[in-house]
Backbone bond lengths (Angstrom), bond angles and torsions (degrees), N, CA, C in turn:
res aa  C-N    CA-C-N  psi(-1)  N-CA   C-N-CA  omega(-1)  CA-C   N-CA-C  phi
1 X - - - 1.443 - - 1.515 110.12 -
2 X 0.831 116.29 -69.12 1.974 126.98 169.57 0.943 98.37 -38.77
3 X 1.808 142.68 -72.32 1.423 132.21 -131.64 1.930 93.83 -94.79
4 X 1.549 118.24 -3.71 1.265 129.09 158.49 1.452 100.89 -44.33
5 X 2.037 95.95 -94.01 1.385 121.70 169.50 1.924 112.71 -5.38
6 X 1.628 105.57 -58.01 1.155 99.08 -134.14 1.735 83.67 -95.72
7 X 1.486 123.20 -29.19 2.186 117.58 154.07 2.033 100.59 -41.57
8 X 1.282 115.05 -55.69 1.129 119.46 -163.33 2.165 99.81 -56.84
9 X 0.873 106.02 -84.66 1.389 120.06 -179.62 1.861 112.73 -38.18
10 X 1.742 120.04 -33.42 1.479 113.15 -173.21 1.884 95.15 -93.51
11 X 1.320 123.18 -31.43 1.466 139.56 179.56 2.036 96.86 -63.30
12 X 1.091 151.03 -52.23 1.115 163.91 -118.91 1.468 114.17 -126.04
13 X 1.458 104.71 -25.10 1.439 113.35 -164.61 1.803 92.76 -139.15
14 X 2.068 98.20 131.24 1.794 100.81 -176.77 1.486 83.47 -154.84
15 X 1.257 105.47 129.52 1.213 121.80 173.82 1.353 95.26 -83.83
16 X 2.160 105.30 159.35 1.529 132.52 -146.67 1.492 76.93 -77.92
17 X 1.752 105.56 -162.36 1.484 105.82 170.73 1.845 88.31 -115.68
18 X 1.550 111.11 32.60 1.209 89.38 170.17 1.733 120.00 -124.76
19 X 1.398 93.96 10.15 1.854 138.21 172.38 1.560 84.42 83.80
20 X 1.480 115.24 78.27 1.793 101.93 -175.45 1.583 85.59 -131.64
21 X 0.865 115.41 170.00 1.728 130.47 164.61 1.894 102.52 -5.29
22 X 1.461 94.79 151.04 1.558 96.07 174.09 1.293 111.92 -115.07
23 X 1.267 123.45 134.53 1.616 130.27 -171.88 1.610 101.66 -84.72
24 X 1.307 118.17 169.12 1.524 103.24 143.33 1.398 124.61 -96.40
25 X 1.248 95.94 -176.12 1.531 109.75 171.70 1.220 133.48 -112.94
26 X 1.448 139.57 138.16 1.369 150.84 -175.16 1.282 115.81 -30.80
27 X 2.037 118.91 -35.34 1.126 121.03 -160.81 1.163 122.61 -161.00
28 X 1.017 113.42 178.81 1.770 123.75 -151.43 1.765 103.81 -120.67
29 X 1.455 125.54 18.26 1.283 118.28 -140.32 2.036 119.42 -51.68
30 X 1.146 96.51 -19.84 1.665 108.99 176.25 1.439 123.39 -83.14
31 X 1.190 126.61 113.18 1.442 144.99 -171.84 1.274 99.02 -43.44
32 X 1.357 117.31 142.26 1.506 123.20 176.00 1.646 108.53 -79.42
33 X 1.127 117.21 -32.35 1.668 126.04 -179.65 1.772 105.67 -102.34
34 X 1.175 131.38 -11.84 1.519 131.91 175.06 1.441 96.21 79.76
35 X 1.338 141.98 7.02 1.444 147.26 154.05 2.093 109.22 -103.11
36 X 1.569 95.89 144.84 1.450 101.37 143.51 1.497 126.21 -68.68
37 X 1.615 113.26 150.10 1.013 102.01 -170.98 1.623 116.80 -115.87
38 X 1.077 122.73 -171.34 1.666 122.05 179.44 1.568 121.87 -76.18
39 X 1.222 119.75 107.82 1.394 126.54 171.77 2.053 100.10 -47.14
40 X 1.362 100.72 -84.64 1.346 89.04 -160.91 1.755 112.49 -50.26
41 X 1.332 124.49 -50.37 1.988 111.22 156.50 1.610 102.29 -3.76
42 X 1.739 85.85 -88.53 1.650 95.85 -164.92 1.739 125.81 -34.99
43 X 1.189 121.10 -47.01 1.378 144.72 163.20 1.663 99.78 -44.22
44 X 1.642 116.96 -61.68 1.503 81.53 -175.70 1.603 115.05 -81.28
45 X 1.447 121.88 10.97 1.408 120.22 178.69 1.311 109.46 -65.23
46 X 1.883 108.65 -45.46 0.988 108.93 -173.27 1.427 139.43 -80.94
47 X 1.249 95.69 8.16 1.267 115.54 -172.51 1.448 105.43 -124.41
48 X 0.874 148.10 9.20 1.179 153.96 168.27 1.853 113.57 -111.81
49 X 1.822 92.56 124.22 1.644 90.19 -140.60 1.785 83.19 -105.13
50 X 1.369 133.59 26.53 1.194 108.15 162.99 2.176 100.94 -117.50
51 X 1.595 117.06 21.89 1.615 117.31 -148.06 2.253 70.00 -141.78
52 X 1.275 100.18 -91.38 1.211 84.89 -174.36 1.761 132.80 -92.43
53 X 1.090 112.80 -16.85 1.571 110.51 134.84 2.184 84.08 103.94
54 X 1.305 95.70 -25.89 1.807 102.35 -157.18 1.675 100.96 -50.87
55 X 1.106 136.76 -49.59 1.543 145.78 171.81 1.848 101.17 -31.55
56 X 1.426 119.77 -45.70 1.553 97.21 153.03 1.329 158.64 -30.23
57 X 1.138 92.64 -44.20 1.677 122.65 -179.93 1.625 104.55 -116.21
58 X 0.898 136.81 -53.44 1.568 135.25 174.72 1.007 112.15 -73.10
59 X 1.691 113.14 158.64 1.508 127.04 143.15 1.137 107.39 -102.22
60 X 1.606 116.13 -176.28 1.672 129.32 -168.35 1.368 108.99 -164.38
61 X 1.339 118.99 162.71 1.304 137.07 115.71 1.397 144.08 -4.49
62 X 1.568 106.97 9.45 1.713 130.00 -135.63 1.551 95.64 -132.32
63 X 1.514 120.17 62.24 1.714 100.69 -168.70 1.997 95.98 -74.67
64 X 1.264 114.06 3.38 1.529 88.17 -173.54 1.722 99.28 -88.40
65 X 1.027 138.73 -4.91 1.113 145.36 -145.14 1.910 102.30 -107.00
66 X 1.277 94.94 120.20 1.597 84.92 178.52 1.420 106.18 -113.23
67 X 1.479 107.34 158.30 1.607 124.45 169.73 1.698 100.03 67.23
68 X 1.758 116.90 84.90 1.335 130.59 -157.13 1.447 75.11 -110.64
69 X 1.569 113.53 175.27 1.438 126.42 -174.53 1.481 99.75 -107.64
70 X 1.421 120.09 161.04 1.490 118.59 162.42 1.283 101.62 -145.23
71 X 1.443 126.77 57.47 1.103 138.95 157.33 1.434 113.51 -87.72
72 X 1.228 123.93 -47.61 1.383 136.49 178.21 1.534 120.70 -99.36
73 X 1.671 120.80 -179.03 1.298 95.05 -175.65 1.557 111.60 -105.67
74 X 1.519 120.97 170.83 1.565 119.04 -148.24 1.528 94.05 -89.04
75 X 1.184 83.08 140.89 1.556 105.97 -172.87 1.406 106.14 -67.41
76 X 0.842 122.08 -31.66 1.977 129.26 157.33 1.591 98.73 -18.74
77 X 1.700 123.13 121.14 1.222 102.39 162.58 1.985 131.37 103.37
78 X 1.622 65.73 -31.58 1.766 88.42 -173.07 1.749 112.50 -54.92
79 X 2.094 115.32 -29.89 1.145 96.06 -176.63 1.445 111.51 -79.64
80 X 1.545 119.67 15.70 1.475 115.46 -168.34 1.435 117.47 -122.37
81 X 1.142 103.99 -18.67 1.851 126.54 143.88 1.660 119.95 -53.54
82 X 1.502 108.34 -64.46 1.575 108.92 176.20 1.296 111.08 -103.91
83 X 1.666 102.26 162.46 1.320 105.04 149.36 1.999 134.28 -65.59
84 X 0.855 112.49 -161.55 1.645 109.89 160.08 1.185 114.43 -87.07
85 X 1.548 121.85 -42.46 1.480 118.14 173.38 1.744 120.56 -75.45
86 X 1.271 104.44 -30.63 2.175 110.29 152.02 1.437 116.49 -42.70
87 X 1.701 102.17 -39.09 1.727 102.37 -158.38 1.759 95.67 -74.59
88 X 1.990 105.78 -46.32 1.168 106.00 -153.34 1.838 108.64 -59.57
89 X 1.672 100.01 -41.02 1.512 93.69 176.89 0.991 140.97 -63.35
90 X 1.557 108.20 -15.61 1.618 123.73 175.79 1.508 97.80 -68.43
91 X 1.420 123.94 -44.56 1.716 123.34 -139.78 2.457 78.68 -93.97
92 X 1.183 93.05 -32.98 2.113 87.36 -178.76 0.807 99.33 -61.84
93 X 1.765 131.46 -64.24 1.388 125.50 -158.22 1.518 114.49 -169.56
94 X 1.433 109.77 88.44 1.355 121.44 -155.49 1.647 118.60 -68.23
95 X 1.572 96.76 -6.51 1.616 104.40 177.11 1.598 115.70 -93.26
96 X 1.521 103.91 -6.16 1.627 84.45 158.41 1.956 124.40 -87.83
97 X 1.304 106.77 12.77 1.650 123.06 166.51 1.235 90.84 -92.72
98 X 1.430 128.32 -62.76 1.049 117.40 -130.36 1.715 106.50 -139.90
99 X 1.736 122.54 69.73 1.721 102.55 -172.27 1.070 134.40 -26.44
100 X 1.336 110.44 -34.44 1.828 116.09 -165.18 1.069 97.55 -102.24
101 X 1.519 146.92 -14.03 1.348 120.23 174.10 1.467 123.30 -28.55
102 X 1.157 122.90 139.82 1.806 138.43 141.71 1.726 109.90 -64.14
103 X 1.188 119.36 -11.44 1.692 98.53 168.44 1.639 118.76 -97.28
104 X 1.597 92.93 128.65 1.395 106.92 -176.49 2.019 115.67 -57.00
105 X 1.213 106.27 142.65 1.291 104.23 172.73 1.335 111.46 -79.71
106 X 1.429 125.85 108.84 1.127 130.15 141.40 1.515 147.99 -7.93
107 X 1.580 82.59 -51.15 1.762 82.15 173.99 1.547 118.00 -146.64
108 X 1.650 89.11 38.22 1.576 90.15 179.69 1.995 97.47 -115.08
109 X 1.540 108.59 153.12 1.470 105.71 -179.62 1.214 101.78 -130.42
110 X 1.163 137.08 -33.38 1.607 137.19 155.32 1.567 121.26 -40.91
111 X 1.326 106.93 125.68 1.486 126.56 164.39 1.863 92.41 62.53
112 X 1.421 106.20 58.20 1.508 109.42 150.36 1.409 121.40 -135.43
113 X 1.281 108.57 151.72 1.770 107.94 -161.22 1.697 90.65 -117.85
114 X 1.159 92.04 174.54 1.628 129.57 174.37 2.116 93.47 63.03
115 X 1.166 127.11 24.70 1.360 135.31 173.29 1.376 101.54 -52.62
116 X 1.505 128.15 122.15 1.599 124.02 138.92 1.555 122.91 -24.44
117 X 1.178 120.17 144.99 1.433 105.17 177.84 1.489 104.31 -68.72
118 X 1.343 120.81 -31.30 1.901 124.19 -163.26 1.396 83.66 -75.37
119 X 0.945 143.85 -1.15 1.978 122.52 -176.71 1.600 106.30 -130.06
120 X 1.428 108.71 11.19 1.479 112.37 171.09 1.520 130.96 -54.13
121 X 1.396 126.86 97.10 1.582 106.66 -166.89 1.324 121.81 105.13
122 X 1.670 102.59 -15.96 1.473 125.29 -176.77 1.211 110.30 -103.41
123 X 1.429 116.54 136.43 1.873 116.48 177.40 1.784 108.74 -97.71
124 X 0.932 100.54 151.26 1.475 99.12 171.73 1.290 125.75 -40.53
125 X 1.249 99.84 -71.23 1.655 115.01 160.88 1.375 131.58 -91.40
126 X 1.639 128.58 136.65 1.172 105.96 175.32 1.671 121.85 -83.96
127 X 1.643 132.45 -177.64 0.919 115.65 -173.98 1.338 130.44 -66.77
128 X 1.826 104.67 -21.40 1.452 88.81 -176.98 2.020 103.32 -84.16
129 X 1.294 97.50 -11.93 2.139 80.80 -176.40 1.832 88.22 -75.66
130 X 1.145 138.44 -31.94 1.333 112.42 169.56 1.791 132.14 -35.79
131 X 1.296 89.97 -50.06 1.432 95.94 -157.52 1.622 99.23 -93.21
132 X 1.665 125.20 0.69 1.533 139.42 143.81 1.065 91.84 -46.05
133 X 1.769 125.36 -79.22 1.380 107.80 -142.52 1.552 108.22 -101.63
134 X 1.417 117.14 32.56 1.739 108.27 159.26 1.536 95.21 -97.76
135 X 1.706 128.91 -27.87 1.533 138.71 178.51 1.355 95.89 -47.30
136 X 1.550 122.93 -33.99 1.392 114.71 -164.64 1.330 125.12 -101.77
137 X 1.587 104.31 -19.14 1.247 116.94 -166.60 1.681 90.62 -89.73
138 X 1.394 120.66 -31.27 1.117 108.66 178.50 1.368 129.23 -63.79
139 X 1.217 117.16 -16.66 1.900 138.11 169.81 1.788 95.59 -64.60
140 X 1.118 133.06 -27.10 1.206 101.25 -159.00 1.585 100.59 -109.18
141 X 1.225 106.13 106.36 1.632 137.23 171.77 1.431 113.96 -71.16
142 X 1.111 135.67 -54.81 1.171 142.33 169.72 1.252 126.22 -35.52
């Protein structure tokens, strides 16, 4: 969990070249587990709406799948939009792209409120179903 946190937080954060404030960054390029991960895994993560939840907010590639989200944008495409290290930081913690996002970080447990006590400390996903479903998201070219 920490040595997550602590790839997430040194990957995310680069000081100016003028030692001024640190921006983030686009990406996550280092594997959360130091392995690639499983496309088909990832695929049923993502599609499975009580494990990865994403079919809420997204659409897909998924004609068996009914009642897709269009809150977010369709996952159609996505490996040809991002990189792997774009996908992974979006799917860790999508508010260092983006503050105001509505998508929950996945695999961040620090500095979040309104937490259940049973999911305190706990990420949604662990690291290796993360790096499943950037394996998967990265297949989809289309």
């Amino acid at each position: 969990m920490r040595f997550a946190a602590a790839v997430v937080a040194a990957c995310c954060a680069v000081g100016t070249a003028s030692g001024g404030v640190a921006r983030a960054q686009d990406s996550l390029s280092t594997s959360l587990t130091g392995a690639k991960g499983d496309p088909a895994r990832g695929r049923a993560i993502v599609t499975n709406r009580q494990l990865g939840l994403c079919l809420l907010c997204h659409s897909g590639p998924f004609p068996e799948e009914r009642f897709q989200g269009n809150l977010a944008p369709d996952l159609a495409g996505t490996g040809k939009r991002w990189s792997e290290g774009q996908l992974r930081l979006r799917i860790v913690d999508s508010s260092r792209i983006n503050p105001a996002t509505i998508m929950p970080a996945y695999h961040r447990t620090d500095g979040l409120a309104r937490v259940a006590p049973a999911w305190r400390g706990k990420p949604v996903l662990s690291a290796e179903q993360i790096e499943d479903v950037v394996a998967f998201l990265t297949t989809l070219k289309d």
